[in-house]
C-alpha positions as CSV (number, residue, x, y, z in Angstrom):
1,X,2.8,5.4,19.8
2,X,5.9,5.2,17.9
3,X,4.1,6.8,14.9
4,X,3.3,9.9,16.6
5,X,6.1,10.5,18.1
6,X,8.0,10.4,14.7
7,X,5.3,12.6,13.3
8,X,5.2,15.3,15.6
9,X,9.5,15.6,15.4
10,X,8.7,16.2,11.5
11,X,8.9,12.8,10.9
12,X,6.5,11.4,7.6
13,X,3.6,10.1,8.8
14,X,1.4,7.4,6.4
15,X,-0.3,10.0,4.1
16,X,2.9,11.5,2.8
17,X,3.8,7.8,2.3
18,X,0.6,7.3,-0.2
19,X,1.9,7.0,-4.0
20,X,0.7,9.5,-6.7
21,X,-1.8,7.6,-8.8
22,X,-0.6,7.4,-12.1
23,X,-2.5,9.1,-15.3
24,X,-4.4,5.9,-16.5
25,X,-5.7,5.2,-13.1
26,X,-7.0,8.5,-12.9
27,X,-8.9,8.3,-16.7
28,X,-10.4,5.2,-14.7
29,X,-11.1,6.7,-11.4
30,X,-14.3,9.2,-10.9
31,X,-15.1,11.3,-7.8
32,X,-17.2,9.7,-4.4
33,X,-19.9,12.6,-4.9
34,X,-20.8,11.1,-8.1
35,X,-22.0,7.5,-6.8
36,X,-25.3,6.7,-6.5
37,X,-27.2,4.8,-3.4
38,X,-25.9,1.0,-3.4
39,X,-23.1,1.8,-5.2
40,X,-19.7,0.0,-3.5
41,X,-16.1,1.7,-4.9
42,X,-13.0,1.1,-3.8
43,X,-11.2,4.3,-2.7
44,X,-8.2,4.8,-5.0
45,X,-6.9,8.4,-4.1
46,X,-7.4,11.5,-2.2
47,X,-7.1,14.8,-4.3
48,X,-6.8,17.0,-1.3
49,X,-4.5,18.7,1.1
50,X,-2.9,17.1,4.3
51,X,-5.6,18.3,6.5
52,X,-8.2,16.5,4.5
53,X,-6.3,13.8,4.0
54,X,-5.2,13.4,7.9
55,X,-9.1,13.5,8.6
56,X,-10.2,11.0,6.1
57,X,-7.6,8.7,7.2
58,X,-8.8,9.1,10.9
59,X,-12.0,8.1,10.0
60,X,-11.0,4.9,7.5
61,X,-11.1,6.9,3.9
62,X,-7.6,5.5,2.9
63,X,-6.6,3.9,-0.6
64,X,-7.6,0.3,-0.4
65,X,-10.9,0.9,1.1
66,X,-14.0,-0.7,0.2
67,X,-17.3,1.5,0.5
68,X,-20.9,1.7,-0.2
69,X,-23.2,4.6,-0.5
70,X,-26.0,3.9,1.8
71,X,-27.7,7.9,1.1
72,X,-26.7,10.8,-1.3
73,X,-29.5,13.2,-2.0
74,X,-27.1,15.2,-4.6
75,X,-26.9,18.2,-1.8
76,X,-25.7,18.1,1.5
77,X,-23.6,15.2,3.1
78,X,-23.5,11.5,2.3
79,X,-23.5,8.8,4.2
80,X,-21.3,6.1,3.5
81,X,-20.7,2.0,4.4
82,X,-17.3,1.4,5.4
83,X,-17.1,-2.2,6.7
84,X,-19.5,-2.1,9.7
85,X,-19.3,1.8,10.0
86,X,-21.3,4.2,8.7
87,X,-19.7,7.2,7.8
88,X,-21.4,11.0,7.0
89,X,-18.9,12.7,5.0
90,X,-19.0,16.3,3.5
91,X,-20.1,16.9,-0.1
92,X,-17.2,19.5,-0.6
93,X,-15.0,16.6,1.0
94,X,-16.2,13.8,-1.1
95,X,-15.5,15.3,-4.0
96,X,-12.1,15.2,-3.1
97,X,-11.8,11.5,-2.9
98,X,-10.9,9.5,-6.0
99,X,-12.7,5.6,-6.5
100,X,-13.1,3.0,-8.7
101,X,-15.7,0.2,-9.2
């Protein structure tokens, strides 16, 4: 409770906290759209604005994260593995986050 209430008086909240990734993680990093079925990444950075990355973090997308990429059909959305959770995320939004294998 403690965290929302310092949010909401303009407090940070934990994605402002997230670290920029620096430039030879990103040569190494590639985009979530671009994995294929059975792939498992490691989520290393979000690329996106605070919306996005308030609603990824609400559903589990945060740096650290393990995933697998149970369906991606190259159009539409993709579902994703995340521990016991399966996950559909946008296209447009996936392309946003940042992994590594």
């Amino acid at each position: 409770m403690t965290r929302w209430i310092r949010r909401w008086r303009g407090g940070r909240g934990p994605q402002e906290r997230m670290e920029a990734p620096s430039a030879e993680g990103l040569r190494a990093a590639s985009r979530l759209s671009n994995l294929d079925v059975g792939q498992e990444a490691e989520v290393f950075g979000i690329d996106a604005g605070r919306k996005a990355r308030c609603r990824l973090a609400s559903l589990g997308l945060i740096p650290g994260s393990r995933l697998r990429v149970v369906a991606n059909c190259r159009y539409g959305p993709m579902l994703l593995s995340l521990g016991e959770t399966r996950l559909m995320v946008e296209r447009g939004v996936a392309a946003k986050v940042l992994v590594r294998q």
